[in-house]
C-alpha positions in Angstrom: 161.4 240.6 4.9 161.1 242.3 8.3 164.1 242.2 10.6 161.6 240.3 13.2 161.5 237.6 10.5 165.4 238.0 10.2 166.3 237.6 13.2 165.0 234.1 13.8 165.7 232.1 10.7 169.4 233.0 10.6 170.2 230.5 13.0 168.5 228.4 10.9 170.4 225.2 8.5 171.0 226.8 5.2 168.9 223.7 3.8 166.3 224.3 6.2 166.1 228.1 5.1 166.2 226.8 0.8 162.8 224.6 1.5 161.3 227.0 3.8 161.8 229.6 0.6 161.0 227.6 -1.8 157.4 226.6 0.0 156.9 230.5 0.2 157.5 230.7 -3.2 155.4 228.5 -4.4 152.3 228.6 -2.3 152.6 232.0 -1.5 152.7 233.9 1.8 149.2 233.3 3.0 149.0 229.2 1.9 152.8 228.6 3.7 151.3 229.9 6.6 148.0 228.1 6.7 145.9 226.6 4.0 141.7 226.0 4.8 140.9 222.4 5.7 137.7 222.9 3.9 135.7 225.1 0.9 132.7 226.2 0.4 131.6 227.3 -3.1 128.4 229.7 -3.0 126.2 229.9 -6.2 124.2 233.0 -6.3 121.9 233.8 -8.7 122.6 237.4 -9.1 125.0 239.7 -8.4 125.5 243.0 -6.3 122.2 242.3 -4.6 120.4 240.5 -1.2 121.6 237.0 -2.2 125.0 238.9 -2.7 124.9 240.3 1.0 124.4 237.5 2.2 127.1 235.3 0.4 129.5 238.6 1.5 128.5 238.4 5.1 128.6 234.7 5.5 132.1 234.5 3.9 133.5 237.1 6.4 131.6 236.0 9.6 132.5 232.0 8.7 136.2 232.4 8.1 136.2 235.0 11.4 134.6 232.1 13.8 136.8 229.1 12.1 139.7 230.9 11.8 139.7 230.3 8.3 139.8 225.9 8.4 137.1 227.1 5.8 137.4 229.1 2.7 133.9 230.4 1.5 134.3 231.5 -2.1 131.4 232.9 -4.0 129.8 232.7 -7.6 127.0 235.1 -8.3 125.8 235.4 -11.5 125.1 232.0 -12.7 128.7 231.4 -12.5 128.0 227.7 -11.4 125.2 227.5 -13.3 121.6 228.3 -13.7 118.7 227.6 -11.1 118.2 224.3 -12.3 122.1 223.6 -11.9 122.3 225.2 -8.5 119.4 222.6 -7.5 121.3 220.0 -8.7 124.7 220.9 -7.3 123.7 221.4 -3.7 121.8 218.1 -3.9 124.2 215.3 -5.6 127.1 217.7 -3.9 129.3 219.6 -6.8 128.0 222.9 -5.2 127.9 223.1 -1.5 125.6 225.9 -0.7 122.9 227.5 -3.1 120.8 230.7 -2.5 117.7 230.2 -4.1 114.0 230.9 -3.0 112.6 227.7 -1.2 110.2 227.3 -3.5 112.7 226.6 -6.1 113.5 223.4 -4.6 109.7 222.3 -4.6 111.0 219.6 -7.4 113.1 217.9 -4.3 109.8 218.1 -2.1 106.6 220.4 -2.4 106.9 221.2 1.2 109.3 223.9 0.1 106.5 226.1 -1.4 104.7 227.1 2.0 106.5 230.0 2.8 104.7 231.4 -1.0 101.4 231.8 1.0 99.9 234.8 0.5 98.4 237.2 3.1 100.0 235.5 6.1 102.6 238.3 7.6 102.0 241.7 7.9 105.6 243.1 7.5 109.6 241.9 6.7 110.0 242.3 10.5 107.0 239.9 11.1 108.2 237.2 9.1 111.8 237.4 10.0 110.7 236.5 13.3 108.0 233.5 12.1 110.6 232.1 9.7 113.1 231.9 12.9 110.2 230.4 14.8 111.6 226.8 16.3 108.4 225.3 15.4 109.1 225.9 11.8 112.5 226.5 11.5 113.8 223.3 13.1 111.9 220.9 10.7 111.6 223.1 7.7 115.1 223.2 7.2 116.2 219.4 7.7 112.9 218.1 5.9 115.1 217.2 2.6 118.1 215.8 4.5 117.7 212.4 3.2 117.8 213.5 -0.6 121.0 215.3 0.0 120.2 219.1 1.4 120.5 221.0 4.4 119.5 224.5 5.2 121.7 226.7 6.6 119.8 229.9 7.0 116.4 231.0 5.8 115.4 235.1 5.5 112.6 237.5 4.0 114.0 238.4 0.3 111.1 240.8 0.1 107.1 242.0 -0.3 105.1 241.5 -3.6 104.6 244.4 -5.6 102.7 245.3 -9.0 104.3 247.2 -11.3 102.0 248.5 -13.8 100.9 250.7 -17.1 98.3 252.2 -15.6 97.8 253.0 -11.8 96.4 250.2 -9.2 95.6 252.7 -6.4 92.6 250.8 -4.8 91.3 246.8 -5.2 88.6 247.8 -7.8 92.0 248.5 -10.3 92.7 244.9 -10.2 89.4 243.9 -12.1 90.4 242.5 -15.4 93.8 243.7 -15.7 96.2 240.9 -16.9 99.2 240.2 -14.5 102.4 238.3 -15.0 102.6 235.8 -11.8 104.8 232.3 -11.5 103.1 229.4 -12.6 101.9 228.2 -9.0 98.1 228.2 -8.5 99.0 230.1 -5.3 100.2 233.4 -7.4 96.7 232.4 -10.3 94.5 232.5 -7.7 95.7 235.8 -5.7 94.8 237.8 -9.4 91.8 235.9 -9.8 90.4 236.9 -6.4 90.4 240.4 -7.3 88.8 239.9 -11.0 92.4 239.8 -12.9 94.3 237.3 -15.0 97.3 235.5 -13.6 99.5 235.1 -17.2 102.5 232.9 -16.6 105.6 234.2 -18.2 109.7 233.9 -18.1 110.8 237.4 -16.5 113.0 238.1 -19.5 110.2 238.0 -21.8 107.9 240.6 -19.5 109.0 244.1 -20.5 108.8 243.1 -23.9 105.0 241.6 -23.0 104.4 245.4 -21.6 105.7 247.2 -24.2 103.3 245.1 -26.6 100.2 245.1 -24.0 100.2 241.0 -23.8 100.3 242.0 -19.8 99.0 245.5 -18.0 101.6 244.2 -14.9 103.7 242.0 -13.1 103.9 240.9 -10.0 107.3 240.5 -8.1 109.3 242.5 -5.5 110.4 246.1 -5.7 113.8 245.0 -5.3 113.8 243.1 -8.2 111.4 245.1 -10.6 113.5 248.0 -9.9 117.1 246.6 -10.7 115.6 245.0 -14.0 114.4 248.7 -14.6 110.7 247.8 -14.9 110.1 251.8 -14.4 111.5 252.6 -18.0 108.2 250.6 -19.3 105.5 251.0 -16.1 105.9 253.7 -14.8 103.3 252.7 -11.3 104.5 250.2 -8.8 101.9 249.2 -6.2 103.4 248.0 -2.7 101.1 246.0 -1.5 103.0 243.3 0.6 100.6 240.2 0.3 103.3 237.8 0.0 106.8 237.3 0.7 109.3 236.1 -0.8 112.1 234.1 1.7 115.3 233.0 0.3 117.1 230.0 1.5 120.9 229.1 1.9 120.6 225.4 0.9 124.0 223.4 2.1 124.7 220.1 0.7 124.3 217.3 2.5 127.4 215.2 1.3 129.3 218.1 2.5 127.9 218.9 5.8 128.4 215.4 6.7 132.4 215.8 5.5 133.1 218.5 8.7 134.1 217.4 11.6 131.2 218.5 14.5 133.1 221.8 15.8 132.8 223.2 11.6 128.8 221.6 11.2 128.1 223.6 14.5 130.1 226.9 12.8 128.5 226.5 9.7 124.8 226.4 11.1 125.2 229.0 14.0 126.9 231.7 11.5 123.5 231.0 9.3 121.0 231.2 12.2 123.2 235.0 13.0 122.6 236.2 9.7 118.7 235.8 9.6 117.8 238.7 11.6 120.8 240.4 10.1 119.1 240.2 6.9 115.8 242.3 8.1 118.0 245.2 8.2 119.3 244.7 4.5 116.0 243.5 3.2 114.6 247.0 4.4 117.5 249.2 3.4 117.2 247.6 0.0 113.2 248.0 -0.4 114.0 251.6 0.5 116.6 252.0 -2.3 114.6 250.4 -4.9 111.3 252.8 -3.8 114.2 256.0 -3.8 115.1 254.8 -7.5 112.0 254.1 -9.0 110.6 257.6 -7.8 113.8 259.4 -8.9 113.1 258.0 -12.6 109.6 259.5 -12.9 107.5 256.5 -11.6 105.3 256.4 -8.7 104.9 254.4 -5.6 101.7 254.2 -4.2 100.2 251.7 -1.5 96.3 250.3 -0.9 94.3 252.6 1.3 94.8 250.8 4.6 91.5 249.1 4.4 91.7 248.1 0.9 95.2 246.0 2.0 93.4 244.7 5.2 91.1 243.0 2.8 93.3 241.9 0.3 95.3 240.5 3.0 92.1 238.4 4.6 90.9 237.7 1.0 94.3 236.2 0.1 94.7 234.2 3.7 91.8 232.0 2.3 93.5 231.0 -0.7 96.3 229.6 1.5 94.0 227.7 3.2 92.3 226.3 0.4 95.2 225.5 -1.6 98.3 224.8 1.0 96.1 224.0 4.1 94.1 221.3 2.6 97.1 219.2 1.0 97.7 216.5 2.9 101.4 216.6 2.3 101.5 220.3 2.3 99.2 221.1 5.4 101.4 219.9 8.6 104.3 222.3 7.6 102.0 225.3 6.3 100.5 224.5 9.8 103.6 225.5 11.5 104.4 228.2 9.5 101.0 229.8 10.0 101.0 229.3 14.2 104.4 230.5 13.9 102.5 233.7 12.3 100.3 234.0 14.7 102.7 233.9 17.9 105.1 236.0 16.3 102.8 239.0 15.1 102.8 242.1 16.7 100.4 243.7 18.9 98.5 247.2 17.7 100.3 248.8 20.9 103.8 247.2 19.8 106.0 249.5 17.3 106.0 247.9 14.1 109.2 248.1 12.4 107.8 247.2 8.6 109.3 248.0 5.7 110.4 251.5 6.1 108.7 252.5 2.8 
């Protein structure tokens, strides 16, 4: 006890000072002095990686700005759950944030699988800045607020890349090769446009599928591919950036309706912060994953620069076809896409990219 603290309670009534004690006893120095009006329990999918930044960030900059009325506490590693529970949590409100890609909520509404569109942004800084777009943002992220979600914030997790047996140095290396891709028609069609074979398949199951030549690749981020050490069993990863892949902080609804204005405002502003925040991360972590896929013997190679031009205008069709022309799906890919267009850079602009 510090003399400070001393000094003023021995004036105090000796019964004053037992309950005072007693509370600081049992709820402990930091709960006496002040316990959160609110919590927030973040699911992340995995751990010690971008969704994990994030949840790290938000708790420190959220408890900083409400002077801790809210206690964010975070549970990566399907502690809360797997993806389907996460959906579920955020949406009937026994989770109240979830960091999932938006197209994992496409079950709640199919709008959510726009931002998968393929060969729409040419870099992570170029969609960082169309996924903050007004235009889109503003609607994208309270289209689901009548069936009990909310987005918070919304960033770039990273660029597709193929990870492969043999090399895929030019578009000609695509031709019959047999890819592991989601089962969306969006991911079918991008191998199919270049002569492959989209092959859906669960991720734990693909290394296995290499080992046994079931698959010659798979397609997914270099971020991802290189922490599930995909380089032990393909040795060639292809960076060629077609698509990203955003992910979302989804907040429930039930709960964002339970703060009081001042803590709704907090709880949004701190997410809209963090976006272009993330850009940094996203690239520092591409980088890492490049640096540790090299240092294990693999290589990293990218598309001669017109071979990715035309993959990239190749692919831009497909979003047309298949987002653009759904009815239900075409008025928010819309936005997305003008919110491409106004927020790409010119060729006299410095292009931050991906730093790879």
């Amino acid at each position: 006890m510090s003399r400070t603290f001393s000094r003023v309670v021995s004036g105090l009534p000796i019964t004053l000072l037992s309950a005072a004690f007693a509370t600081f006893l049992i709820l402990g120095p930091q709960q006496a002095v002040a316990a959160a009006e609110f919590v927030i329990k973040v699911a992340i999918f995995p751990t010690d990686e971008i969704h994990h930044e994030f949840g790290r960030k938000y708790e420190q900059r959220l408890e900083e700005v409400t002077n801790g009325r809210i206690d964010v506490q975070l549970f990566p590693g399907h502690q809360l759950g797997g993806i389907g529970e996460m959906v579920d949590g955020v949406q009937i409100g026994t989770i109240e944030i979830s960091l999932l890609p938006p197209g994992f909520f496409k079950g709640v509404d199919r709008r959510y699988q726009v931002t998968d569109v393929p060969g729409l942004f040419d870099d992570i800084a170029h969609i960082s800045r169309a996924l903050s777009c007004p235009h889109f943002r503003n609607d994208f992220m309270r289209m689901t607020e009548d069936k009990g979600m909310i987005g918070v914030a919304i960033f770039d997790y990273g660029p597709t890349a193929y990870a492969s047996l043999e090399p895929i140095r030019t578009l000609a290396d695509f031709k019959g090769k047999k890819i592991r891709v989601l089962a969306t028609d969006v991911e079918r069609a991008v191998i199919e446009e270049f002569g492959g074979t989209g092959i859906p398949m669960p991720m734990g199951d693909a290394i296995p599928g290499l080992q046994r030549k079931q698959i010659d690749g798979i397609r997914s981020t270099i971020v991802v591919l290189a922490a599930l050490k995909f380089y032990d069993v393909a040795k060639y990863i292809t960076l060629v950036e077609d698509t990203h892949i955003p992910d979302m902080a989804m907040m429930s609804k039930k709960f964002y309706d339970s703060l009081p204005p001042d803590l709704q405002k907090a709880v949004m502003d701190v997410g809209a912060e963090l976006e272009r925040y993330m850009e940094d991360v996203v690239i520092r972590y591409d980088r890492r994953a490049a640096n540790l896929w090299r240092s294990k013997g693999g290589e990293v190679i990218r598309l001669s620069t017109a071979d990715r031009d035309e993959f990239m205008a190749r692919t831009a069709k497909i979003g047309d076809r298949i987002m653009g022309e759904d009815p239900e799906l075409a008025p928010m890919y819309n936005k997305l896409k003008e919110c491409a267009r106004i927020t790409r850079l010119t060729d006299h602009e410095i292009k931050k990219g991906s730093g790879l």
